[in-house]
N, C-alpha and C positions, 0 to 999 in steps of 0.2 A: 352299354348293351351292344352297342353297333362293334368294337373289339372285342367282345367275347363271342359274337358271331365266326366274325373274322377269322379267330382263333381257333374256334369250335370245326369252321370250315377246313384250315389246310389241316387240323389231325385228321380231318374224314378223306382229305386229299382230293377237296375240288376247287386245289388250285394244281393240281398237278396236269403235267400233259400227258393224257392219254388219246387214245385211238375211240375218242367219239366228241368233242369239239369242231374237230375239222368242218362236223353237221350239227352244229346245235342249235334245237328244232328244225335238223334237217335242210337248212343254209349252212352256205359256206361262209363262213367266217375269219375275219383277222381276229387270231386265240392268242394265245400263250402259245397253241402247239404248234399252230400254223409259224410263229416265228421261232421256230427254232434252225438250229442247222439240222439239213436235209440229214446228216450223221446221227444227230442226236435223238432224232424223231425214229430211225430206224433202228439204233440200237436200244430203244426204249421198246418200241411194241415190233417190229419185224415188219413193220407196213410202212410202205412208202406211202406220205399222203396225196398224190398225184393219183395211186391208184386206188385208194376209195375213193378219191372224188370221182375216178370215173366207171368203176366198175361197182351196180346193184348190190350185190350181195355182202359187197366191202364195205358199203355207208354203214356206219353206227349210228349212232344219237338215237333218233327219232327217226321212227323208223314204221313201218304199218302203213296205217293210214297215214302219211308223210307229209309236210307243208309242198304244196301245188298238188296235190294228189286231188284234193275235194273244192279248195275256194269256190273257181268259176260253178261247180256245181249247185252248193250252197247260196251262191246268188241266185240261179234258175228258182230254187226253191223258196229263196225268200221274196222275190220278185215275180213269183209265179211264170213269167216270161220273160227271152229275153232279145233285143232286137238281132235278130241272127239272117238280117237281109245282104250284109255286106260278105258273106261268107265264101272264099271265093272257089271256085271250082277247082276240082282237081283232073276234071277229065277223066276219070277213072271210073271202070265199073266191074263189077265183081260177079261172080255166079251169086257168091253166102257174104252176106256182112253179118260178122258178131261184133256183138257187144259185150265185151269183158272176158279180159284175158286170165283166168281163175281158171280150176279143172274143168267147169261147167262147158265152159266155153272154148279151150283146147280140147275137150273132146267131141265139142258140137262138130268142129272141123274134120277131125280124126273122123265119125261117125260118116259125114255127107262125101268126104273122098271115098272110102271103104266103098260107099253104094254108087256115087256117079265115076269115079275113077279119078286119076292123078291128075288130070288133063284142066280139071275144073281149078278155077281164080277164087281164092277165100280171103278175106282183110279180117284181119283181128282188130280191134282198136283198145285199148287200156288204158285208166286214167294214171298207173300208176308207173315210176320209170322202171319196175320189173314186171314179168309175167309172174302166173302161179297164183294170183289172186292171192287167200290165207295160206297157202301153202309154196311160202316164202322161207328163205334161210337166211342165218347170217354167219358170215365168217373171216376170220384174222387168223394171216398167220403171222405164230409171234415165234421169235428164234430156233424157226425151220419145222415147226408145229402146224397145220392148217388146222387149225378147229372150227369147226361150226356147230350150226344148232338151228333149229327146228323154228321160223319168226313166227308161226302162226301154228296150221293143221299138220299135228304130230304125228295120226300114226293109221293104220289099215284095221278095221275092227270091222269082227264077227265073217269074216271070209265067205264060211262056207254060207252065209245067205245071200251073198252077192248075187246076182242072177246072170241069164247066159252074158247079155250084152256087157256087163260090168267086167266079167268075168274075162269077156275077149278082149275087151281093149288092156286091161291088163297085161295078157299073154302077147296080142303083139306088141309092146312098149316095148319086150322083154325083162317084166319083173317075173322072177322066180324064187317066191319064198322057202320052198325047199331047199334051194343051197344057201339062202342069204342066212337062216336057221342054221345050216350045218356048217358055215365059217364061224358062224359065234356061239359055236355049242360051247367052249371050254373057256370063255371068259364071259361070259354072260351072267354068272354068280361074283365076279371080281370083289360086288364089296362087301356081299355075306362073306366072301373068303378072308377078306382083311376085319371080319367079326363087326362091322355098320351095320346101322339100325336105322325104324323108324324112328321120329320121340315128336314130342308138342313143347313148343317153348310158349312161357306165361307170362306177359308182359305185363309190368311195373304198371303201366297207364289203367289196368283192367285189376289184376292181383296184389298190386303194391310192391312188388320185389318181381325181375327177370330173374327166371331161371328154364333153366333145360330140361328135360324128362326123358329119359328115353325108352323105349317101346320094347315088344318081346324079341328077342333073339334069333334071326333066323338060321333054319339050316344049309349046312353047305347043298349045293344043289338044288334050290331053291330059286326060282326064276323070277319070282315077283315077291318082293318084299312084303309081309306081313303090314297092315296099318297099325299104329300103336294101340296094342293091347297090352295092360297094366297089371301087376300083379297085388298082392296085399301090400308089399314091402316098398314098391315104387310110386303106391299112393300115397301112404304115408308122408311120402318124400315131398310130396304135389301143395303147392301155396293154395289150400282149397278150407274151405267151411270141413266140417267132422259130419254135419249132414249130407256135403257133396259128395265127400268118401264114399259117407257109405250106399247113396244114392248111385254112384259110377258104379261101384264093385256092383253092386243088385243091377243095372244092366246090364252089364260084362258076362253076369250070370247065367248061364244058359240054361236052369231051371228056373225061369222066372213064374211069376202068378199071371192068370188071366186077368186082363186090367179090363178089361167087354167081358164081366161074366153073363151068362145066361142066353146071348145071342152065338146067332146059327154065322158058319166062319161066310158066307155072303152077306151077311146084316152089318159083320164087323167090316168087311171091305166095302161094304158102301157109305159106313160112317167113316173109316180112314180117307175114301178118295174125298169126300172134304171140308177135311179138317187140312191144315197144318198139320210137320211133322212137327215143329216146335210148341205148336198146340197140345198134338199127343203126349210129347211128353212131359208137361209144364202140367200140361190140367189133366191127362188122363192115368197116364204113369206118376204121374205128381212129384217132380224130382227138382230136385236143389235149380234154380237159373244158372249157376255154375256148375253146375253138374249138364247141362245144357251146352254150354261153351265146346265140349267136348263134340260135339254131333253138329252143329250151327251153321258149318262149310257144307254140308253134306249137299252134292246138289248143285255146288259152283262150278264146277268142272265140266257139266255138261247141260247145265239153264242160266247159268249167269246169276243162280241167287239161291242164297241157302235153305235152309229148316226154316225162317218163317213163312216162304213164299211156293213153298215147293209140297205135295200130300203126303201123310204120313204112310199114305196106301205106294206109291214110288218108291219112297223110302225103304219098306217093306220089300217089297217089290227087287231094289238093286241090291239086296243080301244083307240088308242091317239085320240080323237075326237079333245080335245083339243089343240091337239100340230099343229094347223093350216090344219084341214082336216074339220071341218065340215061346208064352205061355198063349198067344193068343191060336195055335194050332191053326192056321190060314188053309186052306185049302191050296196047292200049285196052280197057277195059272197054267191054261191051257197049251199044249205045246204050240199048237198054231195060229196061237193068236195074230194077228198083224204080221202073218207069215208073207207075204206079197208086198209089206214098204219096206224102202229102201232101209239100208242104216239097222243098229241096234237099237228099240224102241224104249228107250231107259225108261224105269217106273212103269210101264206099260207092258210089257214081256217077259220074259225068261230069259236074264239074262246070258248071255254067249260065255262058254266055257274055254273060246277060242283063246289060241293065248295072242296077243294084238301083234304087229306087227309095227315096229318101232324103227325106221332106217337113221341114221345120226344127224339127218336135217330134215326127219319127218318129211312130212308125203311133199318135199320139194324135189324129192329122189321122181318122185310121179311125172312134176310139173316138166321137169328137166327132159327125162324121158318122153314126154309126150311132145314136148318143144322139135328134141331129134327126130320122133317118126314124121313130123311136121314139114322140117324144115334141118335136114341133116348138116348142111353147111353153118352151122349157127350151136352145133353140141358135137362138139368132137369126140367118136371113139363110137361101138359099136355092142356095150355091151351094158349088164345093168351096175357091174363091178366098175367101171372105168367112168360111169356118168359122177360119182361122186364127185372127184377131182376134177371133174374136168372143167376147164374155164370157156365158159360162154363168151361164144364170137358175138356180139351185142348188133353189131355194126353188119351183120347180116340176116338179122330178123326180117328188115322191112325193104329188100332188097329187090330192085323192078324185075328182076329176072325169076322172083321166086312164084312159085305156081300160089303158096302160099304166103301172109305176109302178116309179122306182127307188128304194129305203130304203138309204140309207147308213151308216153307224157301225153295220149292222147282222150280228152274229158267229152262226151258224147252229150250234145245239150238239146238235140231232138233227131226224132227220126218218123216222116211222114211218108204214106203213099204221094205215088203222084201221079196223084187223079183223084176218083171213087176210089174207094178201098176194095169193093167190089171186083174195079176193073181192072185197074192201076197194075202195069206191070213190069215197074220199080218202084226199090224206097228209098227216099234219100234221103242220106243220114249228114249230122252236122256236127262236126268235132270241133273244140278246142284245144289248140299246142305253141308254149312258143307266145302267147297273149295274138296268135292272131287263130280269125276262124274257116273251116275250111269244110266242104261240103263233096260227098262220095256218094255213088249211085250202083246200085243191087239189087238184084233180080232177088233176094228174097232177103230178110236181115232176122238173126235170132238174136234174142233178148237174154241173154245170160249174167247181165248184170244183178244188183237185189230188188226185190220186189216191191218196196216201198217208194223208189226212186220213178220206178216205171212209166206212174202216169204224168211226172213234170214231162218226159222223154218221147211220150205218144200220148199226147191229150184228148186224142180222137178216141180213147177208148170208151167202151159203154160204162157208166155209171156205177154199174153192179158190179162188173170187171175193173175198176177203178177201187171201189170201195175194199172191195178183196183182195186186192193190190197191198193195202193202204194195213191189213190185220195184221198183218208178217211185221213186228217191232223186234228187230232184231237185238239180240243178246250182247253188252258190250264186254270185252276181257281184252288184260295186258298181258302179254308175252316177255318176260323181260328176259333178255340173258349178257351175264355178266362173266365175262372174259379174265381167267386167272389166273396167278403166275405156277401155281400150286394147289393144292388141297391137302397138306399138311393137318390144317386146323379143324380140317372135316374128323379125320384118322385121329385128332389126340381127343375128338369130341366125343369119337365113336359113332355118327350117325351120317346118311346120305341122303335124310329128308326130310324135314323139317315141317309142319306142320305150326302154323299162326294166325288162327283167325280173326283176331282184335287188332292185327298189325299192319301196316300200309299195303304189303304182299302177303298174301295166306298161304302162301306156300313157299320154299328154299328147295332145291335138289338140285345136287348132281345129276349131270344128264346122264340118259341109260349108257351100260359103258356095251359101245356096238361098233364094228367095224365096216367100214365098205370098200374093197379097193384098196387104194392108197390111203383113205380117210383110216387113220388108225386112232383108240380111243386111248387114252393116259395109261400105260401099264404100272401106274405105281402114283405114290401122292407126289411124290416131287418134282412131275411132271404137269403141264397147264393143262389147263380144262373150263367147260364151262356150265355155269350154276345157274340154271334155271327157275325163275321166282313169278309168281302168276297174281296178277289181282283182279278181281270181278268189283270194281266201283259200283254202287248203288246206293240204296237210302230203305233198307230193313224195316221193314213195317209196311212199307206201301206196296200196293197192288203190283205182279212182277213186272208189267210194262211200261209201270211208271216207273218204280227200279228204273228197267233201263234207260228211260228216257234220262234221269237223274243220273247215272251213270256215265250216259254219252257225251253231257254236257260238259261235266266232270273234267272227260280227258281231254275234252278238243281245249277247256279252259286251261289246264295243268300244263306249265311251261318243264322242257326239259330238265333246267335244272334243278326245277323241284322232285320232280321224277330222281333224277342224280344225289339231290342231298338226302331222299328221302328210303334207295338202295344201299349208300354208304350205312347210315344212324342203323339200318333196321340189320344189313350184314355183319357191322360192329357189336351192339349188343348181341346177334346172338350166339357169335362164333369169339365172341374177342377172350373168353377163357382157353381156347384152346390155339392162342396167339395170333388170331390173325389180325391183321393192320390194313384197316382199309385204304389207308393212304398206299402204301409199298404196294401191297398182290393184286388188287385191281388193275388192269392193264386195257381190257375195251369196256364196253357198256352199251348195249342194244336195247332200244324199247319197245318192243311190237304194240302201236296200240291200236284196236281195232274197234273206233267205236260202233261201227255196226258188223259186229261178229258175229255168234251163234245166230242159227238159223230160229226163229220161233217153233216150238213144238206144245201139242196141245195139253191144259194142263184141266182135273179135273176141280181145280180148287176156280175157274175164271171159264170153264169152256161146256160148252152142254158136253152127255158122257157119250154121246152116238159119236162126237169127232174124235172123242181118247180112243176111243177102243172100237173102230169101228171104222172099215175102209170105205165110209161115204161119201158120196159125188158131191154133197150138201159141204164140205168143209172149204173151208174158204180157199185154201191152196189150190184143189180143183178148180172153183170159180174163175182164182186168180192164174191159171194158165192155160187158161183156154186162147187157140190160135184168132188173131187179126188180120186178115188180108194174108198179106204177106210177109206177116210178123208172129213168129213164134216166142215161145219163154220157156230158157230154162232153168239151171239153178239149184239149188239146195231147198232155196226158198218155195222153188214148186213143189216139192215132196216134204213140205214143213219136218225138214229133216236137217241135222248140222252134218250126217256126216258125209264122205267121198262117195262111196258107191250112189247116193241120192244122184250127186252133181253128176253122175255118166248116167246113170239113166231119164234126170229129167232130160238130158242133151241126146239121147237117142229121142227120146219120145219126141222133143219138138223137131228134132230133122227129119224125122218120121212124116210129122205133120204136113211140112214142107215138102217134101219128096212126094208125098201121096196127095197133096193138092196140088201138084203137076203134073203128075199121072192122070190124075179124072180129068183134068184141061187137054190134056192130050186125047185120051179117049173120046172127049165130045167134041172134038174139032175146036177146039178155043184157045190151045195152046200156041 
């Protein structure tokens, strides 16, 4: 047994040296690849290992939430305290201490310069050794190729709701989507033009035989791939029951029958907001459980959990016409519904027609830019084209000369007034770096780390402000991306996405093909690229926050190399027809995992309906951002929203907070 492992393992090629051992689980290690000649290791992957070890965005393995990133935190929290009296001074004191170097929190600083001037001292602190929070990247270059890819937060959605202040800091960064649009107007269709599809591959473990499927045919000029929709003929083809058949085709069917006859279309949507959608269609459209399999993902990509845990009113809601809603004649949601929150309110709104905005290492194009208007000595070059390439001076983030300063490897394990909260006018905060601890003082500090963590971090908070802290259970998702010599085996497949939801990763794709700059995307398959594979760990059936608790636990358990054999088995089955060898084209391996990812957003299947659809002071994210002293919050998690625009304006709103509780000190003589 133990040699057919063995065996099983170099065909998959994890005994080969690639360009993510160097870190695996994110230590440095003596590998296989670590001992090769310096020669050998370069003409293998194009990366010298010297320079991932020391440069962020070059570590492979494990990668996200990375080994040192969380431990010491995780003790705070399972020790409730922790003795933080030897902590030693750093003499230092700042106008703004933040907390967490994510958008939230590079913008908190961008926001309180803009209003007090350049002149003012800001400390960043992060537990993590890159800034950018989820809007991280990763990138190899392999024989004179830079590729990267997107470690976390992908992309720009719904623009034009952004509002004024989201909208500003944008334009100063200098992003401008109108040219970034008009550089990739004429390869942005690349792989309709090479005739790629979407398709569902059916695993053997679920169907009894793998096989491939693939999906309708897009047209040239066509910016966004169609999701696999099936014809008569390509059912047929499908390893399914003869009742699933015919249960998908009557989906697909866009003259369906009213499955709610005799209620009025608000009786039907307030029986969809809670039910399940997998409810809906299991017991109300009464359709095959495999006929199910099909729709089950619906919902991961932007809650962390499928059709069972997600309403079939969302469902409805983000354009399933198909998935058994359009005999039910809905009435549109209202155009302005939850016009004033941040973010696209998926299932909740009208969906945005925007088309998203996707940069080739996702919104780390953001973090990058926002780093330079920060801290210009540390992001060379002066435009939005040149930030791609460009290599981060690391070693001038946290520079004594800088007005501003980012500390990396740095884990914040409390932050108290000192004095009364009232009166107190400093707070000092308590980092760890380095295994020693070290203690910084701040005339005001904002909290931009996540919401859950908050009250280990300010204990002094009030109860209720604690507890609503505490609702925000964040979403967990892996980011994987998998670094390749080629995409040959995509091209003889015919498809560039891949859809699996019974499978370790529910998803396979080709990353969008986009340019920035220097960064240029594969012009052809014979060229390297990199495949993006995504999984939302959880435990289906149980309530979504237990999901993710089940989820998170998951990954912090799951060692790399499981991660590694478990990317090989699932890209070999389902490209190995169209020759590819997981051992040979595999060249890096990135794993973003992020056990606490998605931001919580409210659902009507677990939340009363005044918080879904309704901008009440009553929901818990209000409760849980209300200002402390001299301690603001910002975050995604304040606007129980995942996406970007949320993270700039909860960080307006709390420097806001800040800014105008020094104003009324001043005004009454107390400042």
């Amino acid at each position: 047994m133990g040699r057919t492992l063995i065996n099983e393992d170099e065909k998959l090629g994890m005994n080969r040296a690639i360009s993510r051992r160097d870190f695996l689980n994110g230590v440095a290690m003596a590998t296989g690849a670590s001992l090769l000649p310096q020669s050998s290791w370069a003409e293998l992957t194009g990366l010298g290992s010297s320079d991932a070890e020391s440069y962020p965005p070059a570590r492979l393995g494990m990668r996200g939430s990375h080994p040192g990133a969380f431990e010491v935190a995780h003790k705070l929290r399972d020790r409730q305290q922790l003795d933080l009296s030897g902590a030693e001074d750093t003499h230092e004191h700042y106008d703004l201490i933040v907390v967490g170097g994510g958008l939230s929190g590079l913008s908190a600083a961008y926001y309180y310069i803009k209003d007090v001037g350049q002149q003012c001292k800001i400390l960043i602190l992060d537990n993590h050794d890159d800034f950018g929070g989820h809007a991280k990247r990763n990138e190899m270059e392999y024989h004179g190729h830079l590729l990267v890819a997107a470690g976390g937060t992908q992309e720009l959605e719904a623009l034009p709701r952004y509002n004024h202040w989201a909208r500003q800091i944008l334009d100063d960064i200098g992003i401008d989507v109108p040219r970034y649009r008009q550089q990739n107007k004429f390869h942005e269709d690349l792989y309709q033009s090479l005739g790629l599809r979407t398709s569902r591959f059916f695993d053997k473990e679920t169907f009894g035989v793998d096989r491939l499927i693939l999906g309708a045919k897009a047209s040239r000029g066509d910016t966004v791939l169609p999701l696999p929709i099936y014809t008569a003929d390509s059912v047929r083809a499908m390893p399914i029951s003869e009742r699933a058949k015919k249960d998908l085709l009557r989906l697909e069917d866009p003259n369906q029958p009213d499955y709610m006859p005799g209620l009025t279309s608000a009786q039907k949507k307030a029986k969809l907001a809670r039910i399940s959608f997998k409810d809906y269609l299991l017991n109300v459209a009464k359709v095959d459980t495999q006929a199910y399999w099909f729709y089950m993902a619906l919902g991961r990509d932007v809650f962390c959990v499928g059709g069972d845990a997600m309403p079939a009113l969302f469902a409805w809601q983000m354009g399933e016409v198909n998935g058994g809603f359009s005999g039910l004649k809905l009435d549109p949601s209202p155009e302005g519904l939850l016009a004033n929150l941040p973010g696209p309110q998926h299932g909740r709104q009208t969906e945005s027609d925007e088309p998203v905005v996707h940069y080739p290492d996702g919104n780390a194009t953001i973090a990058r830019l926002l780093a330079r208007w920060l801290i210009p000595e540390a992001v060379p070059g002066t435009s939005q084209d040149d930030v791609g390439a460009a290599r981060i001076q690391y070693d001038r983030l946290d520079l004594a000369s800088n007005a501003t300063r980012i500390r990396l490897n740095s884990t914040v394990l409390s932050v108290r007034h000192d004095g009364e909260t009232g009166s107190a006018r400093e707070v000092v905060t308590t980092y760890s770096t380095g295994g020693k601890l070290h203690s910084v003082r701040g005339s005001a500090c904002v909290m931009a780390c996540w919401n859950m963590f908050i009250p280990y971090l300010v204990p002094d908070l009030p109860a209720v402000q604690k507890e609503a802290l505490a609702f925000n259970v964040k979403g967990p998702i892996v980011c994987t991306n998998v670094f390749l010599r080629n995409w040959k085996a995509f091209q003889k497949l015919g498809t560039c996405y891949v859809q699996c939801p019974t499978m370790y990763h529910d998803t396979i794709a080709l990353v969008d093909p986009a340019n920035l700059g220097a960064l240029r995307h594969a012009r052809n398959p014979e060229e390297p690229i990199v495949v993006r594979m995504t999984r939302t760990p959880g435990s289906p059936g149980l309530p979504r926050k237990d999901q993710h608790r089940v989820g998170r636990a998951d990954l912090l358990a799951t060692s790399f190399e499981t991660f590694e054999r478990n990317i090989r088995q699932q890209l070999a089955r389902v490209l190995t027809t169209g020759g590819f060898d997981a051992a040979h084209d595999i060249v890096g391996i990135a794993v973003n995992r992020w056990p606490h990812g998605y931001s919580y957003t409210y659902s009507s299947l677990y939340d009363p309906m005044e918080w879904v659809f309704t901008e009440t002071d009553d929901r818990p994210c209000v409760k849980a951002r209300q200002p402390f002293g001299l301690i603001s919050i910002a975050n995604a998690d304040a606007a129980a929203s995942p996406h970007t625009d949320a993270a700039f304006q909860e960080a307006h709103r709390a420097v806001s907070e800040i800014l105008d509780r020094r104003n009324a000190e001043s005004l009454s003589g107390n400042g």
